[in-house]
N, C-alpha and C positions, 0 to 999 in steps of 0.2 A: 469699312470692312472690319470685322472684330479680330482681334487676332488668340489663338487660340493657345496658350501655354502650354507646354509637356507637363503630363503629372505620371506619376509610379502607381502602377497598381501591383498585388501579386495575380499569379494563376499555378495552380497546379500542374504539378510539371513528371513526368513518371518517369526516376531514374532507374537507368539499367547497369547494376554494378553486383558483383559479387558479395557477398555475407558471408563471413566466419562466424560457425553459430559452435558450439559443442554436443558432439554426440552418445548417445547413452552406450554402454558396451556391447548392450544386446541388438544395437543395430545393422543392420545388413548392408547398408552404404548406398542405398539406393533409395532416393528422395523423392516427392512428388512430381514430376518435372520443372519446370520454371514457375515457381512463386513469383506472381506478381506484386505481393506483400506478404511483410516476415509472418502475418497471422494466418499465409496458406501453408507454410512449412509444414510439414508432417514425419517423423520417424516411420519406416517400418523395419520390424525384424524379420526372420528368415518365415517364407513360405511354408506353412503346412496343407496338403491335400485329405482331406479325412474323408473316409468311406471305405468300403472294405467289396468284395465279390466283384470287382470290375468297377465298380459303381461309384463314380467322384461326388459327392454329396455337397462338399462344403469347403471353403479356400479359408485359414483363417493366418493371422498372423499380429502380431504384438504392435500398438502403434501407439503414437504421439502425437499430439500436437499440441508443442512446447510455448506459442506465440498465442493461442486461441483466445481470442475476443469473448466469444461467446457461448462456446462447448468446453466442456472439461478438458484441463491441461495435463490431468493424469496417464501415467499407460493404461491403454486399456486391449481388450482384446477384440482388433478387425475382423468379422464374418462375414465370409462371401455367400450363396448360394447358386450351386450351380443347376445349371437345369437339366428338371429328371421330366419336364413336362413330355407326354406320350402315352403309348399303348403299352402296353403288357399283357401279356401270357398270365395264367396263373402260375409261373413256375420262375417266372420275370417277378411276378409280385412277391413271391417269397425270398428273394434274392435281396430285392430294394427294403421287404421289411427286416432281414438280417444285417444289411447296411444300413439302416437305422439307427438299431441297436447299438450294433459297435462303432457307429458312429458317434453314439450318445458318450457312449466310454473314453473314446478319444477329444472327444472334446471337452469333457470335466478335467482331463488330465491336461489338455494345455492351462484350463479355469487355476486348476489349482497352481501349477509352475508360475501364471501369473502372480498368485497368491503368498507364494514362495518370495519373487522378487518384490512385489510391493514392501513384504514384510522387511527384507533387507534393503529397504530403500535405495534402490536400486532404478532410480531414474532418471 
Protein backbone atom coordinates (compact mmCIF):
# COMPACT_ATOMS: atom_id res chain seq x y z
CA UNK A 1 0.00 0.00 0.00
CA UNK A 2 1.52 3.58 -0.88
CA UNK A 3 1.53 5.64 1.70
CA UNK A 4 0.49 9.14 1.07
CA UNK A 5 2.53 12.28 2.71
CA UNK A 6 0.87 15.52 4.08
CA UNK A 7 1.70 18.49 1.72
CA UNK A 8 0.48 22.48 2.49
CA UNK A 9 -1.45 23.89 0.07
CA UNK A 10 -3.14 27.57 0.35
CA UNK A 11 -6.90 28.46 -0.24
CA UNK A 12 -8.70 31.34 -0.02
CA UNK A 13 -10.08 32.16 3.00
CA UNK A 14 -12.59 35.39 3.55
CA UNK A 15 -11.70 37.25 6.61
CA UNK A 16 -14.40 39.01 8.54
CA UNK A 17 -12.70 41.78 10.63
CA UNK A 18 -13.19 45.49 10.78
CA UNK A 19 -11.05 48.37 8.76
CA UNK A 20 -10.04 51.63 9.91
CA UNK A 21 -10.11 53.55 6.68
CA UNK A 22 -10.34 57.66 6.87
CA UNK A 23 -13.00 59.65 6.05
CA UNK A 24 -13.40 62.70 3.90
CA UNK A 25 -15.17 65.74 5.86
CA UNK A 26 -18.05 65.85 3.69
CA UNK A 27 -19.12 62.47 4.60
CA UNK A 28 -22.40 61.66 6.10
CA UNK A 29 -21.11 58.49 8.23
CA UNK A 30 -23.01 56.09 6.43
CA UNK A 31 -21.30 53.41 4.29
CA UNK A 32 -22.31 50.96 1.84
CA UNK A 33 -23.35 48.22 4.23
CA UNK A 34 -20.87 45.36 4.76
CA UNK A 35 -17.90 45.49 2.21
CA UNK A 36 -16.82 42.22 1.29
CA UNK A 37 -13.62 43.81 0.00
CA UNK A 38 -11.93 47.31 0.88
CA UNK A 39 -12.56 47.82 -3.21
CA UNK A 40 -16.54 47.84 -2.36
CA UNK A 41 -16.05 50.88 0.28
CA UNK A 42 -17.90 53.62 -0.89
CA UNK A 43 -18.21 57.32 0.78
CA UNK A 44 -21.60 59.06 0.62
CA UNK A 45 -22.48 62.58 1.68
CA UNK A 46 -25.61 64.01 2.84
CA UNK A 47 -28.79 63.17 0.71
CA UNK A 48 -30.20 65.68 -1.75
CA UNK A 49 -34.00 65.27 -3.05
CA UNK A 50 -34.27 67.66 -6.31
CA UNK A 51 -37.41 68.48 -7.86
CA UNK A 52 -39.70 71.22 -7.16
CA UNK A 53 -44.11 71.14 -7.38
CA UNK A 54 -44.64 67.91 -5.30
CA UNK A 55 -42.53 66.22 -7.88
CA UNK A 56 -39.23 64.17 -6.52
CA UNK A 57 -37.29 63.88 -9.69
CA UNK A 58 -33.85 62.81 -8.69
CA UNK A 59 -31.78 61.61 -5.29
CA UNK A 60 -28.24 62.89 -5.69
CA UNK A 61 -25.40 62.93 -3.34
CA UNK A 62 -21.52 63.34 -3.38
CA UNK A 63 -19.68 59.76 -3.38
CA UNK A 64 -16.43 57.93 -3.26
CA UNK A 65 -14.79 55.18 -3.78
CA UNK A 66 -11.59 55.40 -2.24
CA UNK A 67 -10.30 51.62 -2.81
CA UNK A 68 -11.80 51.25 -6.71
CA UNK A 69 -10.03 48.76 -8.89
CA UNK A 70 -11.47 49.75 -11.64
CA UNK A 71 -13.89 52.96 -11.73
CA UNK A 72 -12.66 56.37 -10.67
CA UNK A 73 -11.43 57.01 -7.26
CA UNK A 74 -12.43 60.56 -7.43
CA UNK A 75 -15.51 62.36 -5.72
CA UNK A 76 -18.02 62.37 -7.90
CA UNK A 77 -21.48 63.13 -7.86
CA UNK A 78 -24.22 59.99 -7.18
CA UNK A 79 -27.63 60.28 -9.33
CA UNK A 80 -30.57 58.50 -8.42
CA UNK A 81 -33.72 58.81 -10.65
CA UNK A 82 -36.77 58.38 -9.27
CA UNK A 83 -39.79 57.43 -10.92
CA UNK A 84 -42.14 59.72 -12.63
CA UNK A 85 -43.33 56.69 -14.85
CA UNK A 86 -47.33 57.23 -15.40
CA UNK A 87 -50.37 59.06 -16.71
CA UNK A 88 -50.76 62.77 -16.56
CA UNK A 89 -53.35 65.23 -17.09
CA UNK A 90 -52.37 68.13 -19.08
CA UNK A 91 -52.01 70.14 -16.13
CA UNK A 92 -49.79 67.18 -14.34
CA UNK A 93 -47.58 67.62 -17.60
CA UNK A 94 -47.09 71.22 -16.87
CA UNK A 95 -46.20 70.72 -13.30
CA UNK A 96 -43.51 67.64 -14.19
CA UNK A 97 -42.23 70.06 -17.10
CA UNK A 98 -41.64 72.96 -14.40
CA UNK A 99 -39.92 70.45 -12.24
CA UNK A 100 -37.74 69.81 -14.76
CA UNK A 101 -36.62 72.92 -15.09
CA UNK A 102 -35.71 73.69 -11.65
CA UNK A 103 -34.67 70.66 -11.30
CA UNK A 104 -32.18 71.39 -14.07
CA UNK A 105 -31.09 74.50 -11.77
CA UNK A 106 -30.63 72.41 -8.69
CA UNK A 107 -28.60 70.19 -9.88
CA UNK A 108 -25.85 72.49 -11.82
CA UNK A 109 -25.68 73.86 -8.27
CA UNK A 110 -24.75 70.64 -6.47
CA UNK A 111 -22.22 70.27 -10.26
CA UNK A 112 -20.77 73.24 -9.24
CA UNK A 113 -20.22 72.97 -5.03
CA UNK A 114 -18.78 69.68 -6.40
CA UNK A 115 -16.48 71.90 -8.44
CA UNK A 116 -15.86 74.01 -5.58
CA UNK A 117 -14.52 71.03 -3.49
CA UNK A 118 -12.58 69.21 -6.08
CA UNK A 119 -10.79 72.62 -6.63
CA UNK A 120 -9.79 72.80 -2.71
CA UNK A 121 -8.83 69.35 -2.73
CA UNK A 122 -11.02 68.36 -0.69
CA UNK A 123 -11.11 64.60 -0.82
Amino acid sequence: MTQHLPRTVTVPVLVVKSLEIEEPGWCAGRHSGHAEFKVDLVHYGPEHTIGANGIDLLRAMLAQNPYAERATRAVQLYIEQQDVTGSYSPEQVERLADALVESADQLRALGRELAELLARGDQ
